[in-house]
C-alpha positions as CSV (number, residue, x, y, z in Angstrom):
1,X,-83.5,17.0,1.7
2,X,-83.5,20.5,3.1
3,X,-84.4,22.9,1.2
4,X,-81.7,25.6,2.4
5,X,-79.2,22.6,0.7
6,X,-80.9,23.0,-2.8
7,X,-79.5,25.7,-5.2
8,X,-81.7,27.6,-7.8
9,X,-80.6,25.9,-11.1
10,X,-82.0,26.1,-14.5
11,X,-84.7,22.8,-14.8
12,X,-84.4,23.2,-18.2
13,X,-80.6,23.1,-19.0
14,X,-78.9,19.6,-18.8
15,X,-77.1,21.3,-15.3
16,X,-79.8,21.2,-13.5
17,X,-80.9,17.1,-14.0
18,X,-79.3,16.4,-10.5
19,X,-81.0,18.7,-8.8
20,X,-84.5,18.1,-10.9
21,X,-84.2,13.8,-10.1
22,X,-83.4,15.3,-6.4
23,X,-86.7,17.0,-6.1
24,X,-89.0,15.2,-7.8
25,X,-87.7,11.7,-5.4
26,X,-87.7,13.5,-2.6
27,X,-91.9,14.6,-3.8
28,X,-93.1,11.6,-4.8
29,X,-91.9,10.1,-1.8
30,X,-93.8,12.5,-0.1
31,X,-96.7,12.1,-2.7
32,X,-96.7,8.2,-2.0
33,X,-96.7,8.3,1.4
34,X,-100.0,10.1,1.5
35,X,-101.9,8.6,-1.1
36,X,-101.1,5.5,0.7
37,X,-102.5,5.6,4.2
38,X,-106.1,4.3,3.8
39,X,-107.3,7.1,5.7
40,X,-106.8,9.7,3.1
41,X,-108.0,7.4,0.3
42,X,-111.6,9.1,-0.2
43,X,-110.6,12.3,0.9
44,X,-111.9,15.2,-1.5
45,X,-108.9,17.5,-2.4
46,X,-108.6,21.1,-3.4
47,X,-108.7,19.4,-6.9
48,X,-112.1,20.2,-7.9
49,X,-114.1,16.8,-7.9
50,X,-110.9,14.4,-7.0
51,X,-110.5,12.2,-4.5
52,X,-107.2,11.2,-3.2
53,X,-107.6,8.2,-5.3
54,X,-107.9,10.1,-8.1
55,X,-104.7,11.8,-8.0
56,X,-103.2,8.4,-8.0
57,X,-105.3,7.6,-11.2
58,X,-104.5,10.8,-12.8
59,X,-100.5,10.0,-12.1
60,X,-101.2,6.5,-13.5
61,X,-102.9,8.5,-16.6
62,X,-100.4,10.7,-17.1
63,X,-97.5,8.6,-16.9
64,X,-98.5,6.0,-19.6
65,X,-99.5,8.7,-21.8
66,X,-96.1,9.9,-21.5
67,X,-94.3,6.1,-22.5
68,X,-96.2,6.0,-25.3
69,X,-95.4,9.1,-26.7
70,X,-92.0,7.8,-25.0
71,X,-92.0,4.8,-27.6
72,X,-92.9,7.2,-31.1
73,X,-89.9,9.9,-30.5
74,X,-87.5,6.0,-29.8
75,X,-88.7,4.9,-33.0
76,X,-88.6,8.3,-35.1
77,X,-92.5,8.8,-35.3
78,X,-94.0,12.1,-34.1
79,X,-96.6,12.0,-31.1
80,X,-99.7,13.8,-31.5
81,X,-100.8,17.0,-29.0
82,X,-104.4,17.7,-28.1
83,X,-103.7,20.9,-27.1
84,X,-103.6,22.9,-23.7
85,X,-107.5,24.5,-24.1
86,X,-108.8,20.4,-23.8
87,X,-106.1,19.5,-20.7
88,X,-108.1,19.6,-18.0
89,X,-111.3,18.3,-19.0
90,X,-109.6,15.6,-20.6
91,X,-107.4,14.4,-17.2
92,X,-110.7,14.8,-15.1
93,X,-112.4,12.1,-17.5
94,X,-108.9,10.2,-17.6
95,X,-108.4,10.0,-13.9
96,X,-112.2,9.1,-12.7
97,X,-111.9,5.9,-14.9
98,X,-109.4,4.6,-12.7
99,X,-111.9,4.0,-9.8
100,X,-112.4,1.2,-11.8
101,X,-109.4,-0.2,-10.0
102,X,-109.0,-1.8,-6.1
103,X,-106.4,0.8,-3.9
104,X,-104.2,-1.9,-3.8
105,X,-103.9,-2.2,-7.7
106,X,-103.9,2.1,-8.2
107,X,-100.9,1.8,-6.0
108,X,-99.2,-0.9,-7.3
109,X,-99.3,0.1,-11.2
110,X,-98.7,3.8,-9.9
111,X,-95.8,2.6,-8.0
112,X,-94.6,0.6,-11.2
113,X,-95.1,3.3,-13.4
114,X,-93.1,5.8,-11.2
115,X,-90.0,3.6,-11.3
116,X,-90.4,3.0,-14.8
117,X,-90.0,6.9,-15.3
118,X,-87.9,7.7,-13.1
119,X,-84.9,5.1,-15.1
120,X,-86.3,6.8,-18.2
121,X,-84.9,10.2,-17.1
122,X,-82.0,8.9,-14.8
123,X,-80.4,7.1,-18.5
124,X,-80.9,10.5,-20.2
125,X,-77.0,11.7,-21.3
126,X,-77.2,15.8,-20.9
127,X,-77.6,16.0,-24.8
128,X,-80.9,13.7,-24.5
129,X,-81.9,16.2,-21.6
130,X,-82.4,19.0,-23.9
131,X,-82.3,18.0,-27.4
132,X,-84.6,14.5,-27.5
133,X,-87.6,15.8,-28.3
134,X,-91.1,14.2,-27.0
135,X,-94.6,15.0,-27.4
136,X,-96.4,15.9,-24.5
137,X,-100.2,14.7,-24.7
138,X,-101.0,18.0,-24.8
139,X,-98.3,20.9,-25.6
140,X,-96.6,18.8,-27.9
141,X,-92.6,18.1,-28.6
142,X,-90.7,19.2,-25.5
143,X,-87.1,18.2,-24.6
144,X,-87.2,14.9,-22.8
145,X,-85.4,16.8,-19.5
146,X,-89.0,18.7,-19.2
147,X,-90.9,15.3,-18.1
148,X,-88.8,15.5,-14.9
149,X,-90.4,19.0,-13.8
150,X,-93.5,17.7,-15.3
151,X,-93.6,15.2,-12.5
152,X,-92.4,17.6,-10.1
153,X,-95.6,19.7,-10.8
154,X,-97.6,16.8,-9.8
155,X,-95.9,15.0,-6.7
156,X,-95.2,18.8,-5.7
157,X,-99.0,20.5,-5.7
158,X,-101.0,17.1,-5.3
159,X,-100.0,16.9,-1.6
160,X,-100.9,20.4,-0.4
161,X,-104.7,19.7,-2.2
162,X,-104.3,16.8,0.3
163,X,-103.2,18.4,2.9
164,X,-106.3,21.3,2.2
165,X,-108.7,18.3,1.7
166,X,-107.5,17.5,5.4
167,X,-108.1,20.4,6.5
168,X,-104.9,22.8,6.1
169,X,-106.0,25.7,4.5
170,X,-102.3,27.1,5.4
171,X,-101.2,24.2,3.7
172,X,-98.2,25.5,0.7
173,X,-95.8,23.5,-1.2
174,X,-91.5,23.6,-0.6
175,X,-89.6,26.4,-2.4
176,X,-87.0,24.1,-4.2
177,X,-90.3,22.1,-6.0
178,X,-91.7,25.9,-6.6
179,X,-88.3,27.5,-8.0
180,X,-88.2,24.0,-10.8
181,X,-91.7,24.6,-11.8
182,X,-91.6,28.5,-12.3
183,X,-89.6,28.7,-15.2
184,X,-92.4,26.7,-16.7
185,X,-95.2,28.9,-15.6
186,X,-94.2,31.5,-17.7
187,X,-93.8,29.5,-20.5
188,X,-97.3,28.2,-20.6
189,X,-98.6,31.7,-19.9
190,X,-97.7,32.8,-23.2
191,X,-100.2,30.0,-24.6
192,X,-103.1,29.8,-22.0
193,X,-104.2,34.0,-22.4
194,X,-108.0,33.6,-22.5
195,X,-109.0,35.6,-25.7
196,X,-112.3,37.2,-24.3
197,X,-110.5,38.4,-21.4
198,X,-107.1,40.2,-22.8
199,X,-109.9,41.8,-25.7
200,X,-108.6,45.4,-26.1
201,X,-106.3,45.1,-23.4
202,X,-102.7,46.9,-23.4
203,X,-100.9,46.7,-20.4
204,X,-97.4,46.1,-18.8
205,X,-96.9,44.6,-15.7
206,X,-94.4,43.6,-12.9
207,X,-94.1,40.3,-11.5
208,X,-92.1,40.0,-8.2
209,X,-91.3,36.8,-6.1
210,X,-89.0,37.1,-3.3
211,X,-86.5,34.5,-2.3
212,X,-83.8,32.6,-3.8
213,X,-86.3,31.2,-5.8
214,X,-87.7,33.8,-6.9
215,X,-87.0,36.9,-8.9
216,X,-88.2,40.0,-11.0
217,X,-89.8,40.1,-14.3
218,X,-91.9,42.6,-16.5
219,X,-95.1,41.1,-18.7
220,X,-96.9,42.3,-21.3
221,X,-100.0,41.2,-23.2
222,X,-100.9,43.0,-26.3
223,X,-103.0,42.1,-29.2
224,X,-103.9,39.0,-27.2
225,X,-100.3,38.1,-26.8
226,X,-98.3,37.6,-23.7
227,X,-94.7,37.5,-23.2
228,X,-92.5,38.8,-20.2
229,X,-88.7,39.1,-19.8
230,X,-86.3,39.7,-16.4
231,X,-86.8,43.1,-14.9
232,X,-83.4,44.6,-14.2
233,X,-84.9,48.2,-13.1
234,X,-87.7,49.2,-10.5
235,X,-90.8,48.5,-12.8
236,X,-90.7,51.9,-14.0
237,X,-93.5,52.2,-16.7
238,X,-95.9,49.3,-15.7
239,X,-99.4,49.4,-15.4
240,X,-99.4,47.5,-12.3
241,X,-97.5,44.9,-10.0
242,X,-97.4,42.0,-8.6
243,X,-95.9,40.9,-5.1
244,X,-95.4,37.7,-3.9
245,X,-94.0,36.7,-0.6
246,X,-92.1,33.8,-1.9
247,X,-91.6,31.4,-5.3
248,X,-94.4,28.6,-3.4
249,X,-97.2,32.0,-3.4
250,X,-96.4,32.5,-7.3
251,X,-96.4,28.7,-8.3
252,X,-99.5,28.0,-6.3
253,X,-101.6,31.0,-8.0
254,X,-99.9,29.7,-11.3
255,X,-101.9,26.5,-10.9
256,X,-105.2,28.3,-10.1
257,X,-105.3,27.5,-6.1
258,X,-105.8,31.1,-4.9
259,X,-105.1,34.4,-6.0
260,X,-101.7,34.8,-4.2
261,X,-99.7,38.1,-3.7
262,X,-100.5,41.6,-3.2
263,X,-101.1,43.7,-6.3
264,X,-101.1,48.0,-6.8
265,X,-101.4,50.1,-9.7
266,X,-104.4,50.3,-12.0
267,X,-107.1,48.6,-10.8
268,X,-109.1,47.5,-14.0
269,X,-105.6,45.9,-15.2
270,X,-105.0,43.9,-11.8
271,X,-108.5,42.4,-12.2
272,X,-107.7,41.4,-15.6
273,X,-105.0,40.2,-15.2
274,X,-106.3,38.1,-12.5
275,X,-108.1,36.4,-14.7
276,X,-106.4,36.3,-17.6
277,X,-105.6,33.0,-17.9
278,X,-107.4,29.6,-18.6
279,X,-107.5,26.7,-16.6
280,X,-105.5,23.9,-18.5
């Protein structure tokens, strides 16, 4: 599926399934076909400390987690969330145990698992989209519609760390998977601000992607808060700003695997706001 063929749409609004089931198909396909040629089976990835095989563990991790919380929201129960600060270290532990497993049974239950998902979000109707609520392992009850982007994250970034494992340092990830995630990113920046880090700190920023995926938007983190909203003006005002060449730049320093962009303005606020999130 070409990419110039994909429209932005909202992820999040019931509108936007087609193009979300789209996407995250046409990724884990990609995703599957890498993980399974033997070659890259033990290849470290930009993931710090994973394998190749681990991805595929952490997919299998993830994925189970999610039918079981799956299961509780069916039968009217509430799911429990661990919280976002716990995340990472918690998947690391999740998806080294699965070394316990032969390649050829990783990629058979993670194969299995896949399918089993992806006819849990195909049956959504649009009002399950985004009114069933399910815990996420971690962030808690989110609409049901979400898990599709949530896999899109994975089968979307996992093969550019890959790819960078291989070798690729130019390595980036396609525009459409980018666009679906972004929406997100901005969500879970209001609830990852590292505390130490936005101490005393009162600044405005701009935030600009270019592309069809893409767009403008002004943030601000006061009091330890962060919260941003579409920038319909020439970031008059801010502190500092933030360019990015395209939606893929943005999403790719959203996840922590460089400090994308160009940035000007103040420079004690850039390098805070550089780091001004946690890893999750």
């Amino acid at each position: 599926m070409s990419t110039a063929t994909i429209a932005p749409v909202n992820p999040m609004a019931a509108e936007g399934k087609d193009t979300v089931m789209s996407v995250m198909r046409r990724d884990r396909a990609n995703f599957t076909r890498m993980v399974e040629d033997p070659k890259n089976w033990n290849v470290m990835t930009r993931c710090t400390g994973w394998e190749t095989r681990d991805l595929v563990g952490h997919m299998i991790d993830v994925m189970e987690g999610y039918f079981k919380n799956w299961d509780a929201a069916k039968a009217g129960k509430e799911g429990t969330a661990l919280g976002l600060p716990v995340m990472g270290e918690t998947l690391n532990d999740h998806a080294l145990d699965f070394r316990k497993l032969s390649r050829e049974e990783a990629l058979d239950r993670f194969k299995k698992d896949a399918q089993k998902l992806d006819g849990i979000l195909e049956a959504l109707t649009p009002e399950e989209w985004t009114g069933f609520m399910v815990y996420h392992p971690f962030a808690g009850p989110v609409p049901a519609g979400f898990y599709g982007t949530f896999q899109i994250m994975d089968y979307g970034v996992h093969p550019y760390d890959i790819e960078y494992g291989l070798g690729n340092k130019l390595a980036t990830i396609d525009e459409a998977t980018a666009g679906l995630i972004l929406p997100f990113a901005f969500v879970f920046w209001m609830y990852t601000v590292d505390q130490k880090v936005a101490a005393g700190l009162d600044a405005t920023y701009g935030i600009e992607a270019a592309g069809p995926w893409g767009g403008k938007w002004r943030a601000t983190i006061k009091d330890g808060k962060w919260s941003s909203e579409p920038e319909k003006g020439n970031f008059e005002g801010c502190d500092a700003l933030f360019h990015f060449d395209s939606a893929a730049d943005l999403v790719l320093t959203f996840f922590g695997r460089y400090p994308g962009g160009s940035a000007s303005g103040d420079p004690e606020v850039i390098h805070k706001v550089r780091h001004l999130f946690f890893s999750f």
